[in-house]
N, C-alpha and C positions, 0 to 999 in steps of 0.2 A: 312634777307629776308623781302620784303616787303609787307605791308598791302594790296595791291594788290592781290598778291602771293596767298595769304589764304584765301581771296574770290574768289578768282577761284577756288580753292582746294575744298572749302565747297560747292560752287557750284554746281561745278561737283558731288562731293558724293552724296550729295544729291536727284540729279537727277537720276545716275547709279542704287542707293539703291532702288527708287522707282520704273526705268525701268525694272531691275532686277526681282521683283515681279512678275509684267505684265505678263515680256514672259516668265519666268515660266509655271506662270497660265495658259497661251496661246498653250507652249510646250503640257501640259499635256492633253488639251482639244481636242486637234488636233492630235497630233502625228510627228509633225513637228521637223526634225533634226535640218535644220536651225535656229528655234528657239529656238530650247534647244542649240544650240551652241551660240545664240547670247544674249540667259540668262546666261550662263558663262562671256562668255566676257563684259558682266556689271557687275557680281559679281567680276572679275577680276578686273575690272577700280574701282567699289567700296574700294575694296581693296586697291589695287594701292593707291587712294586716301588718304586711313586713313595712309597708310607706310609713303607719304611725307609729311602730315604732323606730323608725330611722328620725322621724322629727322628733321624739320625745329624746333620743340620745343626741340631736340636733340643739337640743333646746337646753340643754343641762350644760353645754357650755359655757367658761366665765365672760363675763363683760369684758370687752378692750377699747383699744383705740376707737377703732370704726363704728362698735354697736354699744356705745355706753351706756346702752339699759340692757345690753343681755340678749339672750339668743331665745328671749321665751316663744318670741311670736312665729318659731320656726313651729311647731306643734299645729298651730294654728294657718300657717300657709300649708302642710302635709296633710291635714282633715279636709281642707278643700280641695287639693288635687285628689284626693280621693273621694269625693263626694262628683268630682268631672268622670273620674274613668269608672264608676258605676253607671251615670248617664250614660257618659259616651261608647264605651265596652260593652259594658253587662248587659244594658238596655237595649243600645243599637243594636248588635249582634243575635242577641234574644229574640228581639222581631225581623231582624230581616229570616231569619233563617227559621222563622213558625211564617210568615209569610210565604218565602218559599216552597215549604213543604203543605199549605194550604191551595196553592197554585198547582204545586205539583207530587201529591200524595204518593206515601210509597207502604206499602204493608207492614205491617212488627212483626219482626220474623221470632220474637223469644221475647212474649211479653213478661214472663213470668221471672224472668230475669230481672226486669224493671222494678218489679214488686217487693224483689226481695232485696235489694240497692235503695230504696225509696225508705225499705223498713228501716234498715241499719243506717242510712241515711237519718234520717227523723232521730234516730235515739244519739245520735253524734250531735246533731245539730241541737236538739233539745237539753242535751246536759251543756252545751255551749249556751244557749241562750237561760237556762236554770243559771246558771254560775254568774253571767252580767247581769242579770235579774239582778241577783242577789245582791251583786256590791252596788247598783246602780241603785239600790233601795236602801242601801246603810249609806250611800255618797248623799242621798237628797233628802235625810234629815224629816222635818215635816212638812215640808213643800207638797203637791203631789205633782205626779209624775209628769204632766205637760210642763208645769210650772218649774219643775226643775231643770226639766230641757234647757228651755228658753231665760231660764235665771245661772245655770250653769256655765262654768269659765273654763272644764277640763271637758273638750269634744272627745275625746277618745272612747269613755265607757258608755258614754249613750250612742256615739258612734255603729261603734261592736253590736247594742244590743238594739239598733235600727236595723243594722244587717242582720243580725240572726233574725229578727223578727222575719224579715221579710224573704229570709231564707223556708223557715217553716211553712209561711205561707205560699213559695213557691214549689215545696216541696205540695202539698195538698194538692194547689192547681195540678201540678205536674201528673200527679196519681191521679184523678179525677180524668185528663185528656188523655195518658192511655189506656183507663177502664173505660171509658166510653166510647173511644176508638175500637177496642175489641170485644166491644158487647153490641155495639150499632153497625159495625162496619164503616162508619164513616169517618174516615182515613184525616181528612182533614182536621178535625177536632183536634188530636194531636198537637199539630201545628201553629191551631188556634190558642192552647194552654201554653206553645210558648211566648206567644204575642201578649197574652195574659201575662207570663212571668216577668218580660221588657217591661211593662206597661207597670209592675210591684216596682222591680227596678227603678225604675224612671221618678214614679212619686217618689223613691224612697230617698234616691239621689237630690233631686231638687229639696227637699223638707232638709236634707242635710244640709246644702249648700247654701241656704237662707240663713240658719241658725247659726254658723260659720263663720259667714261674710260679718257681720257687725264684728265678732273676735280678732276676724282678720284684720279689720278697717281702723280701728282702736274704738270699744266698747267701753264704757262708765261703769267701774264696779258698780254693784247693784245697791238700789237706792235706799236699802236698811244702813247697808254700809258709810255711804254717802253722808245719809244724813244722822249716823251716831259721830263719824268725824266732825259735821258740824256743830254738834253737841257737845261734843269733849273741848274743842276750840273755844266756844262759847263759856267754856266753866273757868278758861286761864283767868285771872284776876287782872293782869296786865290788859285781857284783851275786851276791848270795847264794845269792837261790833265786828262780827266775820260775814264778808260780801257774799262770797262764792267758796264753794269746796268742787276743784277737778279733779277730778281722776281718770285711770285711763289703766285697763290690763294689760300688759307685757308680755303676757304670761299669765298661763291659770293658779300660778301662787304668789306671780308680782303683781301689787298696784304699784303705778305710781301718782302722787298725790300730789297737788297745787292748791295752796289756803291764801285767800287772800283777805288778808284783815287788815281793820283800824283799833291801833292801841291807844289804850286813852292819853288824854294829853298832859304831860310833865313825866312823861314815863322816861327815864333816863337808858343809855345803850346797855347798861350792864343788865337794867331790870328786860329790858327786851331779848335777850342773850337768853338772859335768865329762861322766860317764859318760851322763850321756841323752843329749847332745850327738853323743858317739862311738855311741852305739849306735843313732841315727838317722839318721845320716850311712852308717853300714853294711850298717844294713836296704836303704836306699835305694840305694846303691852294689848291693846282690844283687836287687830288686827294683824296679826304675824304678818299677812301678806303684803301689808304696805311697806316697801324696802326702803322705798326712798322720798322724801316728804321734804317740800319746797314750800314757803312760807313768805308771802309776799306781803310789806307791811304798805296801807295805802295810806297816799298823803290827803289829810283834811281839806276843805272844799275853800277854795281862796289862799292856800299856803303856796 
């Protein structure tokens, strides 16, 4: 994981942990559903935060006995348990408790509190979500931004800048359900913008945890990759014909790699030695990531 990576992460906590506070504070002055739903949902992203990075210092671990490819896929179990406790916390909680207060409406006693918690709010969360912008647009190259999601092997910075997105837009709802609550009088509304903020939550968690599960589950580097290993393979002079090229991420900076080729025939052990040798050396030279490269030579059809 890169140094990138974990200044975004500390970033963001950073900021959650102090917005957090705020609308607390704010929650208890006023009376305000939305805001107590949307001091959850900072304590959740705080959260969140401290998870990824405990699996990224998880995952920097060496290889041993038991995991001899390495602690990468710890990153990658830590970005789904936090993509559960955004549904399951942020979300549930969010709507039971604008449910609640839709059933059973109570007045804002000190809206204007809200407003100015919301403000300072927005400009926390906004230079958090300005900053993973930033690296998330120098991490995805010239991909665009869906594509890099879903092509991406490090869940953490699109992560962060799923939650902040969805932070910003819960801060909006939020301000919107208590200006309309005490401009209509209708108490409920409130309530309703935190059923709305569950309901940000909820997509926001679920789109996580889709995008996740394939990293989790073991995911194929992706298929430019894939198939310039096939290429390079193809260039050894030893080698014939290359069936398949596996791969499989470990880790958002480990592959690991399975080539299974046919070397032409009269190729003696040294010259075979020979060409793994170069063709591993060169994978690795176009792909830092591939740490470990396994080269299966296949036997001809009647041998």
């Amino acid at each position: 994981m890169s140094a990138s990576s974990r200044k975004v992460i500390f970033a963001a906590l950073t900021g959650n942990l102090l917005i957090a506070c705020t609308k607390f504070v704010a929650a208890a002055l006023s009376g305000s559903s939305a805001m107590f739903s949307e001091g959850i949902h900072s304590v959740v992203d705080t959260g969140n935060q401290a998870l990824l990075l405990y699996g990224m210092h998880r995952a920097r671990r060496p290889a041993d006995e038991q995991f001899p490819f390495g602690h990468g896929k710890e990153v990658y179990f830590w970005s789904f348990v936090v993509a559960i406790l955004i549904f399951a916390v942020g979300s549930g909680v969010s709507i039971y408790e604008g449910i609640r207060h839709i059933l059973h409406p109570s007045p804002l006693r000190d809206p204007m509190v809200n407003y100015v918690v919301l403000g300072i709010s927005m400009a926390f969360e906004g230079a958090a979500w300005f900053f993973a912008l930033t690296e998330f647009t120098k991490a995805k190259g010239k991909w665009g931004y869906v594509e890099a999601v879903q092509r991406g092997k490090d869940p953490t910075v699109f992560m962060v800048l799923f939650e902040d997105s969805a932070a910003m837009l819960g801060l909006l709802v939020a301000a919107a359900g208590v200006f309309l609550a005490e401009r209509t009088g209708l108490l409920w509304l409130d309530g309703a913008a935190s059923v709305i903020i569950g309901g940000i939550l909820g997509a926001t968690a679920i789109w996580l945890a889709v995008e996740t599960k394939g990293l989790l589950i073991g995911e194929s580097a992706n298929r430019h990759v894939v198939a310039d290993i096939k290429a390079i393979a193809a260039r050894i002079p030893a080698i014939e014909q290359v069936h398949e090229v596996l791969t499989m991420h470990m880790g958002p900076e480990y592959i690991l790699v399975n080539i299974s080729v046919r070397f032409a025939r009269g190729t003696t052990a040294a010259e075979i030695e020979d060409a793994i040798a170069r063709l591993e050396a060169r994978i690795k030279d176009a792909h830092p990531a591939a740490k470990r490269i396994f080269v299966e030579a296949e036997a001809r059809a009647g041998a």
